[in-house]
mmCIF file of the N, C-alpha and C atoms, coordinates in Angstrom:
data_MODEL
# 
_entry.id   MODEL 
# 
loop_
_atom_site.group_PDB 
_atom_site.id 
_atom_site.type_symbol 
_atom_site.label_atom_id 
_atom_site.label_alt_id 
_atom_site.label_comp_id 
_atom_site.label_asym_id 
_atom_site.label_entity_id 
_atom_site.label_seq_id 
_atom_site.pdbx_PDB_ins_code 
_atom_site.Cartn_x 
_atom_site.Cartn_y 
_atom_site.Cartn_z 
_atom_site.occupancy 
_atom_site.B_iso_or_equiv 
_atom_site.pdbx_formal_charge 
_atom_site.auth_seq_id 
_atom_site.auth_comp_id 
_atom_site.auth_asym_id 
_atom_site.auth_atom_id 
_atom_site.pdbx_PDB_model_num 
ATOM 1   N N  . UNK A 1 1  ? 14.326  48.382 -25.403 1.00 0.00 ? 1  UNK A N  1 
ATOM 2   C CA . UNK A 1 1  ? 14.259  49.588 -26.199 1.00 0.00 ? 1  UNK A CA 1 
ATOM 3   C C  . UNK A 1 1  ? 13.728  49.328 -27.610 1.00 0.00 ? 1  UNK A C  1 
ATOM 4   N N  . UNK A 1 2  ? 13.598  48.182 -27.979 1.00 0.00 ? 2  UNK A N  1 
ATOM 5   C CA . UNK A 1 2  ? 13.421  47.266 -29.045 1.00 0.00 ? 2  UNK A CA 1 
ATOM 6   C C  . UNK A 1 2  ? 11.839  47.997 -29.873 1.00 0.00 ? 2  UNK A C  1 
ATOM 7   N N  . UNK A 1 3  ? 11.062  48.527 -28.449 1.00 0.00 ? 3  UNK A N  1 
ATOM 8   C CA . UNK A 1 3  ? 9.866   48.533 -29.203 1.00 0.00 ? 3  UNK A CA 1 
ATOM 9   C C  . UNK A 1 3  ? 9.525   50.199 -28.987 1.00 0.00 ? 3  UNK A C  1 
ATOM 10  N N  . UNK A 1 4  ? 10.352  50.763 -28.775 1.00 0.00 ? 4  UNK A N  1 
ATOM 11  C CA . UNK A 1 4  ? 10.252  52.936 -27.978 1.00 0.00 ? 4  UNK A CA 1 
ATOM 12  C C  . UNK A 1 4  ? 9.747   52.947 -30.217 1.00 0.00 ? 4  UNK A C  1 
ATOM 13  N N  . UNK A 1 5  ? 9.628   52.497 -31.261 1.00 0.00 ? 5  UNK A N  1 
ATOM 14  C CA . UNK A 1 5  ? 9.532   53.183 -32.206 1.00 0.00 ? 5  UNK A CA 1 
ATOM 15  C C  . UNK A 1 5  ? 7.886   52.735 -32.109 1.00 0.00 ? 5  UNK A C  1 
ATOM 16  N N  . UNK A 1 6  ? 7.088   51.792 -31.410 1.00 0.00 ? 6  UNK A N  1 
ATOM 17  C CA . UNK A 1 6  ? 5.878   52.035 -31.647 1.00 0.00 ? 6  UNK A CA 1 
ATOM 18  C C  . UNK A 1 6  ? 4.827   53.223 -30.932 1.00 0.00 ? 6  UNK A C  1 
ATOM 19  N N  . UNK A 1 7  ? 5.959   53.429 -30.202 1.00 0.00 ? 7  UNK A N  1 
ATOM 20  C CA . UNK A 1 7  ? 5.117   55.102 -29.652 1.00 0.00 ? 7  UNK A CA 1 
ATOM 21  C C  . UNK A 1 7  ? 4.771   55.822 -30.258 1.00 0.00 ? 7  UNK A C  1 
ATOM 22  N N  . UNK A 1 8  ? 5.224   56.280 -31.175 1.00 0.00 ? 8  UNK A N  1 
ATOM 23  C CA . UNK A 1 8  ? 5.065   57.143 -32.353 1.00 0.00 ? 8  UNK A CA 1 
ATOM 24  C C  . UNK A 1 8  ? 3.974   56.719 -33.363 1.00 0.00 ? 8  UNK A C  1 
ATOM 25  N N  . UNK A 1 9  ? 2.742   57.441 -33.412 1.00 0.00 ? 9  UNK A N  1 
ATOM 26  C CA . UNK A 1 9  ? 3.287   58.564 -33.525 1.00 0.00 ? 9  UNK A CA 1 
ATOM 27  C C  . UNK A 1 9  ? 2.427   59.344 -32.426 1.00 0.00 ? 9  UNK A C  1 
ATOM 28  N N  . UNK A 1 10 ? 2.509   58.867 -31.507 1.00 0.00 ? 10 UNK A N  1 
ATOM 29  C CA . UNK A 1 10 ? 1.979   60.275 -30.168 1.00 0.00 ? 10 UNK A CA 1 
ATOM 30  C C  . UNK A 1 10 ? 2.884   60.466 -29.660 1.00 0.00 ? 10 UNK A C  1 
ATOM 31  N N  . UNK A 1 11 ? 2.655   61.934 -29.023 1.00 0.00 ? 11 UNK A N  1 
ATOM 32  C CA . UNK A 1 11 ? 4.269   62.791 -28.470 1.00 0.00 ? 11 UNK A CA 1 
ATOM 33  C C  . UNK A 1 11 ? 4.219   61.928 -27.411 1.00 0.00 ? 11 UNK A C  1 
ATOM 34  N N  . UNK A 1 12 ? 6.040   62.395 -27.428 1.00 0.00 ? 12 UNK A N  1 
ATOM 35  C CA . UNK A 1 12 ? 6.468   61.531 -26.205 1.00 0.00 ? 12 UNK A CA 1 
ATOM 36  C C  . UNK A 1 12 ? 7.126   63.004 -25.585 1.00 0.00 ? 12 UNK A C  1 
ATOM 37  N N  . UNK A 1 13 ? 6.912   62.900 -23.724 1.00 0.00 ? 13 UNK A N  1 
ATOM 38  C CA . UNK A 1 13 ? 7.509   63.968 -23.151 1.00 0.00 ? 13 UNK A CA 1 
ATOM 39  C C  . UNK A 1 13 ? 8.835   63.385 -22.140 1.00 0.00 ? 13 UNK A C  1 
ATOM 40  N N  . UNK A 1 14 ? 9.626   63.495 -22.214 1.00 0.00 ? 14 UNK A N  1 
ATOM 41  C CA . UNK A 1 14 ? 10.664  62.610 -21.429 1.00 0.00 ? 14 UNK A CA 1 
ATOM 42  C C  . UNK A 1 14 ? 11.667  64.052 -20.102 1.00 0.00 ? 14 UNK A C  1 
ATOM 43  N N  . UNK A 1 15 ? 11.336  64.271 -19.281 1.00 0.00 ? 15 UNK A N  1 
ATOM 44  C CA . UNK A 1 15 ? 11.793  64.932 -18.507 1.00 0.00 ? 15 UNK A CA 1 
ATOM 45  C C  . UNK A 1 15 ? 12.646  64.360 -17.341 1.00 0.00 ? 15 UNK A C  1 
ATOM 46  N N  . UNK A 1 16 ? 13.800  64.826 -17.310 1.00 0.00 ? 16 UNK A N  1 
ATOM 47  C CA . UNK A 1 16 ? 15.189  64.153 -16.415 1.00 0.00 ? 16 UNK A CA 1 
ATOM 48  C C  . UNK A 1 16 ? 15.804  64.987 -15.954 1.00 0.00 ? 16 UNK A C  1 
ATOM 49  N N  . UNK A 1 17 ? 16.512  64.156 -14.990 1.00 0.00 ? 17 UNK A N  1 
ATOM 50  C CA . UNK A 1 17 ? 17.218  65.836 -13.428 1.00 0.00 ? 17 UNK A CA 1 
ATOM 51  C C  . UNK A 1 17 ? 18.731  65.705 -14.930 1.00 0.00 ? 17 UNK A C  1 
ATOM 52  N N  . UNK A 1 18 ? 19.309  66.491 -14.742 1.00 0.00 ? 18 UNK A N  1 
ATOM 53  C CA . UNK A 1 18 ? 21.170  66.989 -15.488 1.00 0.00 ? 18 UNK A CA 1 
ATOM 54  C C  . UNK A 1 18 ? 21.493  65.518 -14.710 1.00 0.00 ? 18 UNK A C  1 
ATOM 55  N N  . UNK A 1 19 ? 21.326  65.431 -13.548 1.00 0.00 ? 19 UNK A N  1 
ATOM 56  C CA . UNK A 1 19 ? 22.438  65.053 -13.012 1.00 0.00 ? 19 UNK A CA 1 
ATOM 57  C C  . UNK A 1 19 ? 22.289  63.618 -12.587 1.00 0.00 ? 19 UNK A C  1 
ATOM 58  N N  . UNK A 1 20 ? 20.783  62.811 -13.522 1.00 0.00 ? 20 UNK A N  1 
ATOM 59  C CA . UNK A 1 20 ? 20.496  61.576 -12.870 1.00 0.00 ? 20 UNK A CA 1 
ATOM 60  C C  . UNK A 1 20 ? 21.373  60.560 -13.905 1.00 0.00 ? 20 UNK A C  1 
ATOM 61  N N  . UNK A 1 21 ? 21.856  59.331 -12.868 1.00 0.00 ? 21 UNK A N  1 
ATOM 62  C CA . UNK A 1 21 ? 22.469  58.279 -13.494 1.00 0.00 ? 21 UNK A CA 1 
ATOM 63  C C  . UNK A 1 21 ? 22.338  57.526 -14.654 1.00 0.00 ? 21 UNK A C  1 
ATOM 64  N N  . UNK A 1 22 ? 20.637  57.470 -14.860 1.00 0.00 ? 22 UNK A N  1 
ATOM 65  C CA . UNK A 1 22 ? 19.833  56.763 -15.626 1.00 0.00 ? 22 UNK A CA 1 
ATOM 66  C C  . UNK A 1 22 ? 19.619  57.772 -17.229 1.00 0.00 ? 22 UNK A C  1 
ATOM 67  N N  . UNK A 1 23 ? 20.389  58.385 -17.274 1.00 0.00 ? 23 UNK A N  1 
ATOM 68  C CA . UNK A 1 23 ? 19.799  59.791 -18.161 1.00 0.00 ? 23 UNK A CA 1 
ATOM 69  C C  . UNK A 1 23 ? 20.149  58.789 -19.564 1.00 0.00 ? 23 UNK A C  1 
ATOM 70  N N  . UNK A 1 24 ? 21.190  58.690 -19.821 1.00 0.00 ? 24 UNK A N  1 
ATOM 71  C CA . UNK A 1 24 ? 21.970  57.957 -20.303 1.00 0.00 ? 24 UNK A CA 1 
ATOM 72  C C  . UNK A 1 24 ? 20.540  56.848 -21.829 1.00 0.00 ? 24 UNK A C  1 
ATOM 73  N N  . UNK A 1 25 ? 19.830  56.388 -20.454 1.00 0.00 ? 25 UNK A N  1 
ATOM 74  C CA . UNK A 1 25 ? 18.960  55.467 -21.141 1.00 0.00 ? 25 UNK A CA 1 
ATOM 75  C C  . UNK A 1 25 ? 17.228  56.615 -21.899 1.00 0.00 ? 25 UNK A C  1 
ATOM 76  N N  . UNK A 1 26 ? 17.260  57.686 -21.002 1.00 0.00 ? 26 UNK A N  1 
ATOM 77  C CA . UNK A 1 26 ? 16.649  58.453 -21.708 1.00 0.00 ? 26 UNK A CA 1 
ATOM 78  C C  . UNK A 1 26 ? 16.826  59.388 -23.275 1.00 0.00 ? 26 UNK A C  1 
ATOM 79  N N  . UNK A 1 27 ? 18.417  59.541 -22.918 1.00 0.00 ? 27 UNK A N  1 
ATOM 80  C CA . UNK A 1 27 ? 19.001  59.923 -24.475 1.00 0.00 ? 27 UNK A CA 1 
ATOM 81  C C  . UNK A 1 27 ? 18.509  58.623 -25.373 1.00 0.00 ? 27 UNK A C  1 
ATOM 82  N N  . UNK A 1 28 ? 18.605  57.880 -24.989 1.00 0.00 ? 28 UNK A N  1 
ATOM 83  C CA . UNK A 1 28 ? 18.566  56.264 -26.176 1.00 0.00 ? 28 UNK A CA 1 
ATOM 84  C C  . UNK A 1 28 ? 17.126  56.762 -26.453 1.00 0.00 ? 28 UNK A C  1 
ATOM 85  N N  . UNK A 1 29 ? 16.232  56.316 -25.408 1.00 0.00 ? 29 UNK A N  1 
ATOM 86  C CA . UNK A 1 29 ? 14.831  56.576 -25.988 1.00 0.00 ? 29 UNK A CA 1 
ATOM 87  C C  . UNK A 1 29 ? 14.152  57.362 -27.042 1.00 0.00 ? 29 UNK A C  1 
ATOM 88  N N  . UNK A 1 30 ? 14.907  58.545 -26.852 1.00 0.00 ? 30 UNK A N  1 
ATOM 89  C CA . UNK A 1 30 ? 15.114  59.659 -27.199 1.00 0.00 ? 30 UNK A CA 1 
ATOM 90  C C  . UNK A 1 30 ? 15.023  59.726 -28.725 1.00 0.00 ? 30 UNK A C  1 
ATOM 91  N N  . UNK A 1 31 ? 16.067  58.888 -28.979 1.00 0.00 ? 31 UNK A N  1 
ATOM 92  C CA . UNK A 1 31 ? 16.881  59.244 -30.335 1.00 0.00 ? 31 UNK A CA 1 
ATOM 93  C C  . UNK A 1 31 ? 16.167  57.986 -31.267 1.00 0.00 ? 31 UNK A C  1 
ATOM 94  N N  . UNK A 1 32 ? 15.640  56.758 -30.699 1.00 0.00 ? 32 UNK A N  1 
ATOM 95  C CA . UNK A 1 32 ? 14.997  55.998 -31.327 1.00 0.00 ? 32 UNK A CA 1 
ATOM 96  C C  . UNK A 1 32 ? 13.329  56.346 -31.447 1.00 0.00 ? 32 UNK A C  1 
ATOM 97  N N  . UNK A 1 33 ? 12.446  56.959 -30.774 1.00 0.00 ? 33 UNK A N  1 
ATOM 98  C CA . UNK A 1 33 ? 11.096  57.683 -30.712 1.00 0.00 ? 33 UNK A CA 1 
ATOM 99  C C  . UNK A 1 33 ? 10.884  58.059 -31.938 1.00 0.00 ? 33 UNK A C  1 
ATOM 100 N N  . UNK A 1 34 ? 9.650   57.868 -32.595 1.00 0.00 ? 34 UNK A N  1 
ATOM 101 C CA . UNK A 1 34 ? 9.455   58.446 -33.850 1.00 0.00 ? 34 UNK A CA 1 
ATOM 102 C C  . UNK A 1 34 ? 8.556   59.494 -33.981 1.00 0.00 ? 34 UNK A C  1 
ATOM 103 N N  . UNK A 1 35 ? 7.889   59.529 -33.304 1.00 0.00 ? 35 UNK A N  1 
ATOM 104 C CA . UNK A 1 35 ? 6.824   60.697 -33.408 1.00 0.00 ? 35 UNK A CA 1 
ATOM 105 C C  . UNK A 1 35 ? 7.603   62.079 -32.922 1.00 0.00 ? 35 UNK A C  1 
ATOM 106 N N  . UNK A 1 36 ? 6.285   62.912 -32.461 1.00 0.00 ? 36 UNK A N  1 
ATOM 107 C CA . UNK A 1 36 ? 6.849   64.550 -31.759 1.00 0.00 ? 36 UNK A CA 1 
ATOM 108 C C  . UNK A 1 36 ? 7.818   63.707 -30.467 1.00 0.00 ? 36 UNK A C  1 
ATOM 109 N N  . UNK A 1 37 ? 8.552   64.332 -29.979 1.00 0.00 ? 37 UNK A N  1 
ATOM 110 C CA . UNK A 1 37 ? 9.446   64.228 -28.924 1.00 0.00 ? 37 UNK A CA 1 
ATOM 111 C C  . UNK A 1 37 ? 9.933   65.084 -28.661 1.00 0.00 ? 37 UNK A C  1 
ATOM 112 N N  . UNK A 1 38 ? 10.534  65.602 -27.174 1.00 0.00 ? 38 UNK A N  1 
ATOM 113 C CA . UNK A 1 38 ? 11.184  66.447 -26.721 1.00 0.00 ? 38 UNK A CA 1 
ATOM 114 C C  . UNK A 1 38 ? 11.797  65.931 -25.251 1.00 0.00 ? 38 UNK A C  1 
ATOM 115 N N  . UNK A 1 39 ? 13.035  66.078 -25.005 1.00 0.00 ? 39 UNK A N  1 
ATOM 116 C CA . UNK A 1 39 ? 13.747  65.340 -23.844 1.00 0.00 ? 39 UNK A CA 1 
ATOM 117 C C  . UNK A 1 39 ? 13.770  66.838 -22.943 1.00 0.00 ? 39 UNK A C  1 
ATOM 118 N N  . UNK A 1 40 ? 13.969  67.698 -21.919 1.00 0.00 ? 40 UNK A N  1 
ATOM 119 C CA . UNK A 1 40 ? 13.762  68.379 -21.188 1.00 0.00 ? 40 UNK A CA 1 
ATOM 120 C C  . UNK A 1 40 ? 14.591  68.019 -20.066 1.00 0.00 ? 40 UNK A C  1 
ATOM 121 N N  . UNK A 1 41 ? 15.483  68.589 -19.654 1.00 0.00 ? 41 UNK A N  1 
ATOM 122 C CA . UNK A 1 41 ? 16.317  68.637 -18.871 1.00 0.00 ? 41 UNK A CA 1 
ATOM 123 C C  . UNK A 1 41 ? 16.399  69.467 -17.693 1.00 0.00 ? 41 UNK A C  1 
ATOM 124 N N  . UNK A 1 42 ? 16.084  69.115 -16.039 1.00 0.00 ? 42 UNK A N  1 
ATOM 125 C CA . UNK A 1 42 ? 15.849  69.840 -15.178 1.00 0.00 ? 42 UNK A CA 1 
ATOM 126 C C  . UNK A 1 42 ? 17.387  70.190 -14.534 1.00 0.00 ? 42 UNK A C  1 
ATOM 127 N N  . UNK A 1 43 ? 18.039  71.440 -14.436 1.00 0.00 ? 43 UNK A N  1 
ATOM 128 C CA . UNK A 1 43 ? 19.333  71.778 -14.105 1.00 0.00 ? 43 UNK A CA 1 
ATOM 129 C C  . UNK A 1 43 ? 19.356  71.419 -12.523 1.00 0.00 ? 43 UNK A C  1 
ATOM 130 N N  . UNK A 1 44 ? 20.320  70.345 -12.264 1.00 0.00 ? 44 UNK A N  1 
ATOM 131 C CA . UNK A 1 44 ? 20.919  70.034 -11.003 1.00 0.00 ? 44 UNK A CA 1 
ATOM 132 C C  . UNK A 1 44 ? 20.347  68.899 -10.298 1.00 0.00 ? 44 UNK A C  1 
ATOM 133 N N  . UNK A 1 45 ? 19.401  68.359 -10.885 1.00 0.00 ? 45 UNK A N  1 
ATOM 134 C CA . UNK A 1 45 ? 18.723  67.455 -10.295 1.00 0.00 ? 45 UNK A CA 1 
ATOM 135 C C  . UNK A 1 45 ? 18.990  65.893 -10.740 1.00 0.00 ? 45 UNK A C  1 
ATOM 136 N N  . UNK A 1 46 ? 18.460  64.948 -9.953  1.00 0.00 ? 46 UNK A N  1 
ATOM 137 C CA . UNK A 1 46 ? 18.792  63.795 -9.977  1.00 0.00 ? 46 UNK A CA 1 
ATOM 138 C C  . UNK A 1 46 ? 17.575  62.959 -10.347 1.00 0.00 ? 46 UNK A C  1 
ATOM 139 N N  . UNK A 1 47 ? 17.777  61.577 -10.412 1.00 0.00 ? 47 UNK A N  1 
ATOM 140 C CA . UNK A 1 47 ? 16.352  61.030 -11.077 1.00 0.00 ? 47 UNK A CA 1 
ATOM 141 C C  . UNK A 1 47 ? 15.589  61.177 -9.802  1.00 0.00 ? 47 UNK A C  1 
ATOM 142 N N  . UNK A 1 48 ? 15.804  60.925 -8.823  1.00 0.00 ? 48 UNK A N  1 
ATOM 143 C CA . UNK A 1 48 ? 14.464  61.284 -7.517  1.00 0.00 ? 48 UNK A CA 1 
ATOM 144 C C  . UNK A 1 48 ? 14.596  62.301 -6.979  1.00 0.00 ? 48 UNK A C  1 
ATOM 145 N N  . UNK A 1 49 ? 15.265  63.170 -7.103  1.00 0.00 ? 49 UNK A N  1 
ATOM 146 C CA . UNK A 1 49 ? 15.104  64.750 -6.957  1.00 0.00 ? 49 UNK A CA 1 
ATOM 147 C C  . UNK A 1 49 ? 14.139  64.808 -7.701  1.00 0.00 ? 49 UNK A C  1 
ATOM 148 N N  . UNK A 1 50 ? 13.557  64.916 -8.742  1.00 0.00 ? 50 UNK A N  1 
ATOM 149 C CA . UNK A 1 50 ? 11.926  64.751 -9.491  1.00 0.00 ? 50 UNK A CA 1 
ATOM 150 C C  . UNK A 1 50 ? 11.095  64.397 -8.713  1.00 0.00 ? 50 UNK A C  1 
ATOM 151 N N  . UNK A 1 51 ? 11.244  63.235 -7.827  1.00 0.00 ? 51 UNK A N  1 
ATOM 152 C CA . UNK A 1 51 ? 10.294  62.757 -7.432  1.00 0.00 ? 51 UNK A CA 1 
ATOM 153 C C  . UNK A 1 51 ? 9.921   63.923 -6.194  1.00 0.00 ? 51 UNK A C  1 
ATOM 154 N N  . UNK A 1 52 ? 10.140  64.425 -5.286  1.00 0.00 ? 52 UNK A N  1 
ATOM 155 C CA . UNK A 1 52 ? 9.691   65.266 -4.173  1.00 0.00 ? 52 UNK A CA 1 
ATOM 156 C C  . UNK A 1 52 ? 10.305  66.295 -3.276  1.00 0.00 ? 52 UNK A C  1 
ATOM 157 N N  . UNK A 1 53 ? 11.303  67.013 -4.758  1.00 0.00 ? 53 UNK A N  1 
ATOM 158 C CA . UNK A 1 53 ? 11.245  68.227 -4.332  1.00 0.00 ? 53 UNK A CA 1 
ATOM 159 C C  . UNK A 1 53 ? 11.049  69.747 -5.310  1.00 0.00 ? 53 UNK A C  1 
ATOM 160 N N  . UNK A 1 54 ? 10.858  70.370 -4.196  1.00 0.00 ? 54 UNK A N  1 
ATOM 161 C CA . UNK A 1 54 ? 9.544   71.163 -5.214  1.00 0.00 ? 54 UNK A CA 1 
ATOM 162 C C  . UNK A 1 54 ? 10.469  72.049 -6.064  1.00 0.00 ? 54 UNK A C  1 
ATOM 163 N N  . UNK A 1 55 ? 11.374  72.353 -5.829  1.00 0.00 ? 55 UNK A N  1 
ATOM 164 C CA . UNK A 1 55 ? 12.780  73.260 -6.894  1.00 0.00 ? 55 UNK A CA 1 
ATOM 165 C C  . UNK A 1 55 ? 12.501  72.684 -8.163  1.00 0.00 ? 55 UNK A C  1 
ATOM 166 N N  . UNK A 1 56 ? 12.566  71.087 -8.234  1.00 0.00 ? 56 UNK A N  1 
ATOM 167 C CA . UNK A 1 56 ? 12.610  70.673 -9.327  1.00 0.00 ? 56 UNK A CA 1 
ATOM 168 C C  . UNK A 1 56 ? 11.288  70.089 -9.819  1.00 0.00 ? 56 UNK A C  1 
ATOM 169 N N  . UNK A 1 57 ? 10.278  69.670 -9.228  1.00 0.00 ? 57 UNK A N  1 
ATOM 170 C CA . UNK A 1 57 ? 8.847   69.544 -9.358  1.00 0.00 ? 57 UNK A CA 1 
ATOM 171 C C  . UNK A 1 57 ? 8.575   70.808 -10.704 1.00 0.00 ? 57 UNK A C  1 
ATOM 172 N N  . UNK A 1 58 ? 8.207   71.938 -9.557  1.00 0.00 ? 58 UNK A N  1 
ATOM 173 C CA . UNK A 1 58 ? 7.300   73.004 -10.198 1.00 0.00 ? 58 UNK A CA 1 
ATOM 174 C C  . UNK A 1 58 ? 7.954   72.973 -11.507 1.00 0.00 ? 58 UNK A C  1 
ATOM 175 N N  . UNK A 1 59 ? 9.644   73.042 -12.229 1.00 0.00 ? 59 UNK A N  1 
ATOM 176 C CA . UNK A 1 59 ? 9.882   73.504 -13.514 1.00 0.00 ? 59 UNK A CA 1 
ATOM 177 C C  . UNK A 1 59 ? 9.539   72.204 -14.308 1.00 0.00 ? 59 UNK A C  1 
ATOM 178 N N  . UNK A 1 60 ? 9.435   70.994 -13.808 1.00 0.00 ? 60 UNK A N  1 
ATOM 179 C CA . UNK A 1 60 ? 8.885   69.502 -14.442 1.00 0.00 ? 60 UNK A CA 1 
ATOM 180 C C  . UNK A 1 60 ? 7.793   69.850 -14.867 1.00 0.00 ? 60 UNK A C  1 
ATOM 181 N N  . UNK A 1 61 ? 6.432   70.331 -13.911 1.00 0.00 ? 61 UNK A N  1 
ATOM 182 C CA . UNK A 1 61 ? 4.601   71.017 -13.792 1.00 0.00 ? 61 UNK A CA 1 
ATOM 183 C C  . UNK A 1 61 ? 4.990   71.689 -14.771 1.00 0.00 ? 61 UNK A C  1 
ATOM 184 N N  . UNK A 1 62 ? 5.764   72.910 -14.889 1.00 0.00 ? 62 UNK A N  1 
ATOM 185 C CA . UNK A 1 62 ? 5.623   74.490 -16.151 1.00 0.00 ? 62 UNK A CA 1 
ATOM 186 C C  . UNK A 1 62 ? 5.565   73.212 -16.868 1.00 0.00 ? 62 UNK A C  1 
ATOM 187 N N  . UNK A 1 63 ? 6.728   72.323 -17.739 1.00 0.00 ? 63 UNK A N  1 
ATOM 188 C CA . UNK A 1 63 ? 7.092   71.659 -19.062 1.00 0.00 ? 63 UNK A CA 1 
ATOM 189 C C  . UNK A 1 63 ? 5.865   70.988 -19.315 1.00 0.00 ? 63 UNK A C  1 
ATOM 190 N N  . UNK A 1 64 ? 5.481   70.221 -18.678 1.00 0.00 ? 64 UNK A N  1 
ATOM 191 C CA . UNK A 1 64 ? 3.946   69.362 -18.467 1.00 0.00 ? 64 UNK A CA 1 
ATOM 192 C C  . UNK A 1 64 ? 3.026   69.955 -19.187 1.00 0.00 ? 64 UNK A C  1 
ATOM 193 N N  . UNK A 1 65 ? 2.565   70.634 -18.554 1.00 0.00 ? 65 UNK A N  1 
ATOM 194 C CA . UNK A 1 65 ? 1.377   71.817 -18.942 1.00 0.00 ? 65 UNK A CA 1 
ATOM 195 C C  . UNK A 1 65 ? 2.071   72.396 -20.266 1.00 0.00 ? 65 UNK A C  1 
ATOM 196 N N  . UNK A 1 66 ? 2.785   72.612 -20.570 1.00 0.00 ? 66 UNK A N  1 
ATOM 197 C CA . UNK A 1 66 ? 3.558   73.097 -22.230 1.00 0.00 ? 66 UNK A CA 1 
ATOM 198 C C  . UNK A 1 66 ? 3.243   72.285 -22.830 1.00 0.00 ? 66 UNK A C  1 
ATOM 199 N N  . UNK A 1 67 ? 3.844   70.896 -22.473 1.00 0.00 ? 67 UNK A N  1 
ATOM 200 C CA . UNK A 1 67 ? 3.194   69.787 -23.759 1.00 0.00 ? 67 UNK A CA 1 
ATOM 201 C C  . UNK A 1 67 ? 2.549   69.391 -23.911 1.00 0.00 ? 67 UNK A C  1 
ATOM 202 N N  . UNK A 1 68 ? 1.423   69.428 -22.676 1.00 0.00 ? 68 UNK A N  1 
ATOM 203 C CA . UNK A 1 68 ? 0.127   68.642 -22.934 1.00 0.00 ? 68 UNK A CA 1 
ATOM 204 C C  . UNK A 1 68 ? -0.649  69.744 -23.458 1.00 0.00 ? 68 UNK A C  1 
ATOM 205 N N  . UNK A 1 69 ? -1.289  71.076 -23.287 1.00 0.00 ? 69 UNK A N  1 
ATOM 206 C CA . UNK A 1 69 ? -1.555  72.293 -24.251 1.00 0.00 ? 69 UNK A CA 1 
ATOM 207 C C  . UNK A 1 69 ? -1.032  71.946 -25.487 1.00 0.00 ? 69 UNK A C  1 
ATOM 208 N N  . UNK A 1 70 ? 0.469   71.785 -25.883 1.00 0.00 ? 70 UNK A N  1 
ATOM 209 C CA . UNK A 1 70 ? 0.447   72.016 -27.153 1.00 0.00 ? 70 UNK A CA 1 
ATOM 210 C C  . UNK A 1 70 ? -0.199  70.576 -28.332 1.00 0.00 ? 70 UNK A C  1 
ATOM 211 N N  . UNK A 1 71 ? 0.124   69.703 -27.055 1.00 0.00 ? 71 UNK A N  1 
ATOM 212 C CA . UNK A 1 71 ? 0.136   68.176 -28.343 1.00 0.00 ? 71 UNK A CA 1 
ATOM 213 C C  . UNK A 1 71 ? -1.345  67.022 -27.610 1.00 0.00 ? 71 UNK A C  1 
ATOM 214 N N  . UNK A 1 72 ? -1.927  68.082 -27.020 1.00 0.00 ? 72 UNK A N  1 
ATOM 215 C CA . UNK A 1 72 ? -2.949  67.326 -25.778 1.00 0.00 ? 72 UNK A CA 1 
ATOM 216 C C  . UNK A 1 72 ? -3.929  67.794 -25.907 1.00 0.00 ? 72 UNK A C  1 
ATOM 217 N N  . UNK A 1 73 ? -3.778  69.141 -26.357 1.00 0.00 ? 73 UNK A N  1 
ATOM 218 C CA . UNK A 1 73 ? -4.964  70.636 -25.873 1.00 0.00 ? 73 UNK A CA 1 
ATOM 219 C C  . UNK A 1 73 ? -6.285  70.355 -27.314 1.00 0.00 ? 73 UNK A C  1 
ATOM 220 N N  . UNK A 1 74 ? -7.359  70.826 -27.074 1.00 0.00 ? 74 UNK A N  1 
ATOM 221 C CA . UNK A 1 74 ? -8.280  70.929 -27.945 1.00 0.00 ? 74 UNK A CA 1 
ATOM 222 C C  . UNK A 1 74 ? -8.314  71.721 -29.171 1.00 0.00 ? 74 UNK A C  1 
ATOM 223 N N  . UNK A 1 75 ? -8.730  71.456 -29.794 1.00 0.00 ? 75 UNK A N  1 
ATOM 224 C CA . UNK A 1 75 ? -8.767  72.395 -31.376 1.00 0.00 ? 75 UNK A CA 1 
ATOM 225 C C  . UNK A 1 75 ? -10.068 73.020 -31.747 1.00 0.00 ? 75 UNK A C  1 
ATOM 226 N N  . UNK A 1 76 ? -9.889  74.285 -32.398 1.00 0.00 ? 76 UNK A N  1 
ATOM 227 C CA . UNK A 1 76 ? -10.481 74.695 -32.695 1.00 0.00 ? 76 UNK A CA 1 
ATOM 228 C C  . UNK A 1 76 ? -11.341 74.278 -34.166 1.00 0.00 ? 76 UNK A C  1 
# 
């Protein structure tokens, strides 16, 4: 975790099921990240519930497409 502060300063998007074991180490990331960040939390899901099913997929896709538009997208 020693080195999550050289990310910054490009956004970091960190998306996790409520209910995965590992979340734990995503809060850490989280809180040490220096740049834009946002942690996103999918209700009921687990860390591989992300991986292939679509309940929790598609609201992962909406967040995706939110942050990459906002901190990804082209300028005028």
């Amino acid at each position: 975790f020693f080195a999550v502060p050289l990310i910054g300063p490009r956004p970091l998007l960190q998306i996790i099921g409520s209910r995965a074991v590992t979340s734990w180490m995503a809060v850490d990331v989280h809180q040490r990240a220096t740049g834009p960040k946002e942690l996103h939390r999918i209700h009921g899901a687990t860390h591989v519930d992300l991986y292939d099913k679509k309940q929790y997929i598609d609201p992962a896709i909406d967040k995706l497409t939110d942050f990459y538009t906002t901190h990804l997208g082209a300028t005028n």
